[in-house]
RONU-155606 format. One record per residue (C-alpha): residue number from 1; residue in one letter; chain; x negated, y negated, z. Coordinates in nm, 3 decimals. Example, Ala and Ser with C-alpha at 12.3 -4.5 7.8 and 13.67 -1.06 7.14 Angstrom:
<1, a, A, <-1.230, 0.450, 0.780>>
<2, s, A, <-1.367, 0.106, 0.714>>
This chain:
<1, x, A, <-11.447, -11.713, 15.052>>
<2, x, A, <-11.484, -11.356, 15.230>>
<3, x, A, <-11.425, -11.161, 14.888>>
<4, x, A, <-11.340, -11.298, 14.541>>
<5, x, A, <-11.112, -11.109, 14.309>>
<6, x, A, <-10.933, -11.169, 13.958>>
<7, x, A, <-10.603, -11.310, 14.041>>
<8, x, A, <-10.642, -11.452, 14.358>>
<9, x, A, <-10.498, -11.833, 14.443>>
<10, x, A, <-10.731, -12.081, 14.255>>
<11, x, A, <-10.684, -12.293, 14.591>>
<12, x, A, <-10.848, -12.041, 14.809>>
<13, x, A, <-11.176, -12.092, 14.622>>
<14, x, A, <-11.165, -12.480, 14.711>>
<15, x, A, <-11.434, -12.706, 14.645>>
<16, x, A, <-11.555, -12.593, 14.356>>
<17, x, A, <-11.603, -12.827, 14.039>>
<18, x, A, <-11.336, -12.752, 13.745>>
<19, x, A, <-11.385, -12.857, 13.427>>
<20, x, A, <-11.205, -12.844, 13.075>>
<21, x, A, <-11.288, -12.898, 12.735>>
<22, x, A, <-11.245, -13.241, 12.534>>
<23, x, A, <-11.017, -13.091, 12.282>>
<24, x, A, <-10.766, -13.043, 12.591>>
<25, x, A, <-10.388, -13.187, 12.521>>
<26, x, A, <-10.298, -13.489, 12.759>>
<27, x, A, <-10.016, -13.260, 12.880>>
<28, x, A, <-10.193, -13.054, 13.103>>
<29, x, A, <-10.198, -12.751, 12.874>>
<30, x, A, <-10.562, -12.660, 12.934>>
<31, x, A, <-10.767, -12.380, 13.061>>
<32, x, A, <-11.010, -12.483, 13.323>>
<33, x, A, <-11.350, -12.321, 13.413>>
<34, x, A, <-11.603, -12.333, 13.704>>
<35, x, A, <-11.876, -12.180, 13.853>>
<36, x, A, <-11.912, -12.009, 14.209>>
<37, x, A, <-12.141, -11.982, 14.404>>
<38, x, A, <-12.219, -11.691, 14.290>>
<39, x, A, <-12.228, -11.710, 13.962>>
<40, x, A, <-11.908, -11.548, 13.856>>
<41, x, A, <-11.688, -11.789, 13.666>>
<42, x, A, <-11.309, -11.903, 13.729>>
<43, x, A, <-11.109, -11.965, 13.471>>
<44, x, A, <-10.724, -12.110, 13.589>>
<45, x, A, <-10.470, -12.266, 13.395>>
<46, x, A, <-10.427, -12.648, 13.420>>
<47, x, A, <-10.090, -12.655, 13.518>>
<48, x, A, <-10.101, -12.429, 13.805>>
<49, x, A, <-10.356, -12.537, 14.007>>
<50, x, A, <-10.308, -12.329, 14.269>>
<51, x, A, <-10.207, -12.049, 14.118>>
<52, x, A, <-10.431, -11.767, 13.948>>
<53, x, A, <-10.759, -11.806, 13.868>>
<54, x, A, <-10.966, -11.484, 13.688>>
<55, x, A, <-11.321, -11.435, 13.794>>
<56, x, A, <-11.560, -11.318, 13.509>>
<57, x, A, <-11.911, -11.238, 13.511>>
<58, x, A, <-12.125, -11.472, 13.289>>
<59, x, A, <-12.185, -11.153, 13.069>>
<60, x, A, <-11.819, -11.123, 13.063>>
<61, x, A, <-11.793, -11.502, 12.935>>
<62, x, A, <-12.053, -11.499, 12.710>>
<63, x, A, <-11.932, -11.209, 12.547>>
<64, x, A, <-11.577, -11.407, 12.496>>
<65, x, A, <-11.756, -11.700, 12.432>>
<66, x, A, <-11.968, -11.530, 12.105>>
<67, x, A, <-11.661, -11.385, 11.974>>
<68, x, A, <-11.508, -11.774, 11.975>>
<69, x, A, <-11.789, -11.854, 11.783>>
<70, x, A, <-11.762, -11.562, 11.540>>
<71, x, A, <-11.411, -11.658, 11.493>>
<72, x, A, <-11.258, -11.328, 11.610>>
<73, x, A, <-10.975, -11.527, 11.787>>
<74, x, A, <-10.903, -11.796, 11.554>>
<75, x, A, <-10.535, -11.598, 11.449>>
<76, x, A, <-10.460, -11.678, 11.875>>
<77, x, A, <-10.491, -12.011, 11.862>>
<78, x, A, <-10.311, -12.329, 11.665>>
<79, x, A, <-10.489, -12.533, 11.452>>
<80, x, A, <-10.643, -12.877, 11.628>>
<81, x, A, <-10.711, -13.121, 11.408>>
């Protein structure tokens, strides 16, 4: 990995560890994460593996992550139950 950018080829960061939530459909329609080496986290789509993956800073993340918990995204998403 010479230089990491947002929206380069998931499988050119290779052995890295992804992982997705437990709330996760069994039909692949997921959003995995996982950290690099450097810190910086990948996020990729489960059902292209090798395509995309975004690379945020963990400020970046845990500024997503707050507004999650604040709810400021609930109108995105559908309703798990």
């Amino acid at each position: 990995m010479d230089q990491l950018y947002s929206g380069m080829p998931a499988a050119l960061l290779g052995g890295i560890g992804w992982r997705k939530s437990d709330f996760s459909n069994p039909s692949g329609n997921c959003v995995e994460l996982a950290e690099l080496p450097g810190g910086e986290i990948a996020v990729r789509n489960s059902r292209d593996p090798e395509g995309p993956a975004l690379i945020y800073t963990r400020l970046e993340l845990s500024a997503f992550v707050q507004g999650v918990k604040n709810g400021q995204f609930d109108d995105l998403a559908a309703q798990i139950d």
